[in-house]
C-alpha atoms as one frame of an Amber mdcrd trajectory, in Angstrom:
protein
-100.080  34.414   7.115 -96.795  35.444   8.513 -96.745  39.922   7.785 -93.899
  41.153   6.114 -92.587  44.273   8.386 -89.272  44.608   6.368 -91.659  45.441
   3.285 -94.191  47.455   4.974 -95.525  50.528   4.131 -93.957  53.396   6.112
 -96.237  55.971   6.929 -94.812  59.857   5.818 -93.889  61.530   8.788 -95.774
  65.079   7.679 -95.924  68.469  10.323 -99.357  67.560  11.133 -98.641  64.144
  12.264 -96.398  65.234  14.531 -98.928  67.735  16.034-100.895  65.082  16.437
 -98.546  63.368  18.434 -97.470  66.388  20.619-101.065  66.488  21.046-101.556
  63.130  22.312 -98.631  63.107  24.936 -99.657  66.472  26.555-103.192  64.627
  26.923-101.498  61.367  28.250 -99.391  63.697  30.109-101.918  66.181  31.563
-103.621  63.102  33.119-101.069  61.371  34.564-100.701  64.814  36.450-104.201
  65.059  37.239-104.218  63.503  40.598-101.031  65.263  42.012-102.629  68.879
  40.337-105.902  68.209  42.208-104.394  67.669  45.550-102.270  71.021  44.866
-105.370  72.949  44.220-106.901  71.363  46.820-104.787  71.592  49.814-102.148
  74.252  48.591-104.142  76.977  46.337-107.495  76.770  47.791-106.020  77.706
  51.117-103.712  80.328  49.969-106.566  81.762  48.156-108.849  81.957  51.260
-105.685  83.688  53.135-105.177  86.507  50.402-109.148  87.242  50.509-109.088
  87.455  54.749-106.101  89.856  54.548-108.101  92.648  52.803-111.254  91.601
  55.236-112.395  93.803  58.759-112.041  92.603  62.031-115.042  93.526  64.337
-114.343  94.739  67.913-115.436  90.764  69.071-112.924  88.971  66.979-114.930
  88.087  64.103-113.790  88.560  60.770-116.081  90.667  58.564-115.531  89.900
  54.677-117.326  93.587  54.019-116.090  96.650  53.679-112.287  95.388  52.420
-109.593  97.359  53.089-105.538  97.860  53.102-105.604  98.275  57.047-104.016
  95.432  57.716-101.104  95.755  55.021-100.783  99.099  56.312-100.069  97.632
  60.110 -96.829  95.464  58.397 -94.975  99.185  58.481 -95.620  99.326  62.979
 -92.447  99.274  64.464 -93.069  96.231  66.123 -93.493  94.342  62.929 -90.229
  95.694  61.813 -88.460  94.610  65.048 -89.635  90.756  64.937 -89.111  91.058
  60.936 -85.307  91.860  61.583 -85.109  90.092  64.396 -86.350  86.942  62.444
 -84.195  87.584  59.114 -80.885  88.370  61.609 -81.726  84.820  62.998 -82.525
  82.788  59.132 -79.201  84.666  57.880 -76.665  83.936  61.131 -78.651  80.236
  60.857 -77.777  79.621  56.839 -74.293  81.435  57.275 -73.395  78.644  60.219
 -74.942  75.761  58.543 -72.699  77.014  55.236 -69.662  77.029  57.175 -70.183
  73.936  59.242 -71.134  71.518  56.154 -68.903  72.417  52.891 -65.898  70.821
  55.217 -68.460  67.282  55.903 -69.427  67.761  51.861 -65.998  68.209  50.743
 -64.780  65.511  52.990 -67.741  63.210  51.958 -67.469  63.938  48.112 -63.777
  62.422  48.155 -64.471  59.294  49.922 -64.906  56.244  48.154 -66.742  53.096
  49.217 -68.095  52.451  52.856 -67.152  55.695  54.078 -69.103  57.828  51.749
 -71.776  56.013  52.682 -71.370  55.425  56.028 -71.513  59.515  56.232 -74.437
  59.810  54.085 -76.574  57.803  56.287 -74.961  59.637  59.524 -76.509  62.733
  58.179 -79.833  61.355  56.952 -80.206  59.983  60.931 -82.025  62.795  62.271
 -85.013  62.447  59.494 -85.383  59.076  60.797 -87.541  61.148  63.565 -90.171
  63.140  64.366 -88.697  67.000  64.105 -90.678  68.110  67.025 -89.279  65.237
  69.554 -85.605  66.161  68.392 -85.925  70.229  69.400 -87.611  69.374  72.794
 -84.629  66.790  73.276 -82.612  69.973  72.647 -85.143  71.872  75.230 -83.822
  69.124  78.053 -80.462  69.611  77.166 -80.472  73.028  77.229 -81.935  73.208
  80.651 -81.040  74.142  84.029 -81.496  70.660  85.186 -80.253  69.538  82.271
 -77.312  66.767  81.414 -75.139  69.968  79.717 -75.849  72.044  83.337 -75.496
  69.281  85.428 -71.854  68.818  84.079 -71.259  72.258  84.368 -71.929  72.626
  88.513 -69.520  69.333  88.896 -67.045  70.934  87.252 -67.573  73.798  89.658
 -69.268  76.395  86.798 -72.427  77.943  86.759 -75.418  76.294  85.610 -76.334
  76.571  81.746 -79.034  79.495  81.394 -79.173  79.473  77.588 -83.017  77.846
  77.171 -85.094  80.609  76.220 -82.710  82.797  74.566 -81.739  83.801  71.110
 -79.062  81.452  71.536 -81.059  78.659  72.097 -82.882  79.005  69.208 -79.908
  79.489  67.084 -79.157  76.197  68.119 -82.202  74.048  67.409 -82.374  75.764
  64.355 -78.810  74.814  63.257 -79.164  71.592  64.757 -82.465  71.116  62.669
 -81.661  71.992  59.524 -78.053  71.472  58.681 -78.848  68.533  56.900 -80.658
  70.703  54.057 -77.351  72.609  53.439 -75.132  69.283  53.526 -76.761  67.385
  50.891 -77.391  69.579  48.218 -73.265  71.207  48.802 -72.198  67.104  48.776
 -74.220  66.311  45.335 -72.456  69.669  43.953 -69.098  68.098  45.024 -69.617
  64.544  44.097 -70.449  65.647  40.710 -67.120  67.541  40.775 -64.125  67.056
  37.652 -61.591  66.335  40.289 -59.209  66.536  37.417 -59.415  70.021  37.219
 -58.183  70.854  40.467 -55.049  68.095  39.829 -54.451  70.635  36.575 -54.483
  74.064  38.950 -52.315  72.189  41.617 -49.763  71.195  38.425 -49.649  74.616
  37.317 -48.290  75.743  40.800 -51.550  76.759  42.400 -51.781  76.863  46.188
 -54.866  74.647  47.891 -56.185  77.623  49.189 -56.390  79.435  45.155 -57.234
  75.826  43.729 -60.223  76.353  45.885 -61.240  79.328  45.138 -60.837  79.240
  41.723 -62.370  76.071  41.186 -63.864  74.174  43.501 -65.897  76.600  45.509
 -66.864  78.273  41.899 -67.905  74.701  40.615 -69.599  73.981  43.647 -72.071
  77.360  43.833 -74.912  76.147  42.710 -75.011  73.452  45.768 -74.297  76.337
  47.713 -77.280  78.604  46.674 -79.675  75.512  46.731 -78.376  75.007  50.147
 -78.805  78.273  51.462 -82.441  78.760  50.248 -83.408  75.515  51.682 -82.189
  76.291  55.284 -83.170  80.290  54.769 -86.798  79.808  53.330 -88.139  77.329
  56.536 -85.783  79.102  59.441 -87.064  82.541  58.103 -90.950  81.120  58.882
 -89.903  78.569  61.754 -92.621  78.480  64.342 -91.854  75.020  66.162 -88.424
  75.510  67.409 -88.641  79.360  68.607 -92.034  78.510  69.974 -89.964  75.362
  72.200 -86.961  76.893  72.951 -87.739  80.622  72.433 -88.989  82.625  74.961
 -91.482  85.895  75.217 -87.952  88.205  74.125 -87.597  85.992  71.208 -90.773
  86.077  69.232 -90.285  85.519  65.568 -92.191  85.920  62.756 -93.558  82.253
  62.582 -94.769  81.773  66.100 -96.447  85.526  65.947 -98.455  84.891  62.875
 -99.794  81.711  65.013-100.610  84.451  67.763-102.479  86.760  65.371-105.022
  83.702  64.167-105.197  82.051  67.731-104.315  84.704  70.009-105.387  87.861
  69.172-107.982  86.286  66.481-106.622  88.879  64.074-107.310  86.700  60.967
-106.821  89.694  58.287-103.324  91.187  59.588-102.026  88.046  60.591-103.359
  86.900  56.681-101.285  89.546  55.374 -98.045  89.009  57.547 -98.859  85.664
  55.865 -98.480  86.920  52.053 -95.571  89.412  53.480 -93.747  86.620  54.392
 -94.415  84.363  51.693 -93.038  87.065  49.247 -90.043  87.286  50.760 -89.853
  83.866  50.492 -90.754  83.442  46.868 -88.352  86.516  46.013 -85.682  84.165
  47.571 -87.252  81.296  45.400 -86.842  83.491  42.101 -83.100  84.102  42.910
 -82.678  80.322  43.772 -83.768  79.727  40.187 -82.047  82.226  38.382 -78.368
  81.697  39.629 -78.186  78.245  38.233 -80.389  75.863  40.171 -81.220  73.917
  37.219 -77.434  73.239  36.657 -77.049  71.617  39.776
């Protein structure tokens, strides 16, 4: 017998009904999560947990880490001055690295952002290129380059210069950093852009404002929040890089990445280099918070 829906019975929708319901999707909810939470717990928190415990642990006069006896000693080493000097030396480096990638992409974001059609595109997959390999093969391309007996040196000495001496140097690094992550600052300052009321700079142009104060009025304004999420993206990793000054760093140019590595392989120092871990990583989350709280979520 065909059921009669038009005629049906509506159920009251009453406050605990819809409790109910909230109820039910944070349950459907919670365990469509499950798998991604346990493999967060597992492989993210569990580790950083282990970490935070070995950086109040003792290190015995043989190298083996003693979780007895737990102490601030190594927290208190993060104030030697040769802490301080790789810690500025690494934070001068992320800073000069996010301030070049900033100035090198809003002109490729801008120009990207008004294109239309094939060219947009075209550009987009230009700059996606270099994710299409393995990180660690593209910097020790840049370590051949770079090179005395490189392509770049080679060309120098026929042109009657001096041969490149730049591998193993701050400016080397500087490079491969650059190189490696100005694609982080590109993207998120072209999906700021693209996003962009173009009409709005039309209306500052037709009340007689130059380019130069329609930009800075409004589309570099507009376009801050690509900015920030930029900047934190290429800050965050280059302030903890340990592949790139590792490759084409040298003993002068020791960052803060590649000397944590040297405290847990090197030195087996597992509690100070533990808490130059956590040091670092709250610089990094402060960074995070401020990411947030300027107006990530609008962009």
């Amino acid at each position: 017998m065909p059921v009669d829906l038009e005629n049906a019975p509506v159920e009251a929708v009453t406050p605990e009904l819809e409790r109910d319901s909230e109820k039910a999707n944070a349950r459907r909810g919670m365990l469509i999560a499950s798998p991604a939470a346990f493999y967060l717990i597992l492989f993210f928190a569990v580790p950083l947990v282990i970490v935070f415990v070995y950086s109040f642990a003792t290190r015995s006069s043989t190298g083996l880490t003693l979780l007895e006896g737990w102490n601030l000693d190594s927290y208190r080493r993060l104030w030697d001055p040769l802490v301080g000097e790789i810690a500025v030396r690494s934070l001068v480096l992320a800073g000069t690295t996010t301030i070049i990638c900033l100035v090198a992409s809003y002109p490729l974001a801008y120009y990207m952002a008004t294109r239309v059609g094939r060219t947009r595109y075209l550009l987009l997959v230009l700059v996606m290129i270099p994710f299409w390999s393995n990180f660690l093969v593209r910097t020790y391309a840049w370590r051949v380059l770079l090179g005395t007996d490189g392509p770049l040196s080679q060309l120098s000495q026929a042109l009657g210069g001096e041969p490149f001496r730049i591998l193993f140097t701050n400016t080397a690094v500087l490079i491969g950093l650059v190189y490696g992550f100005l694609p982080f600052m590109v993207l998120p300052l072209y999906a700021a852009l693209e996003r962009m009321d173009w009409s709005l700079v039309e209306a500052g142009r037709d009340l007689y404002a130059s380019g130069w104060k329609a930009f800075r009025r409004i589309t570099l304004p507009i376009s801050m929040p690509g900015v920030v999420a930029g900047s934190i993206l290429v800050f965050i990793p280059t302030l903890g890089a340990y592949v790139t000054p590792a490759i084409l760093g040298g003993a002068k140019t020791t960052l803060l990445g590649d000397y944590i590595v040297s405290q847990f392989l090197a030195a087996r120092n597992q509690p100070f280099g533990s808490a130059l871990s956590f040091a670092v990583l709250s610089v990094m989350l402060g960074a995070t918070v401020i990411y947030f709280r300027t107006g990530a979520k609008n962009l």
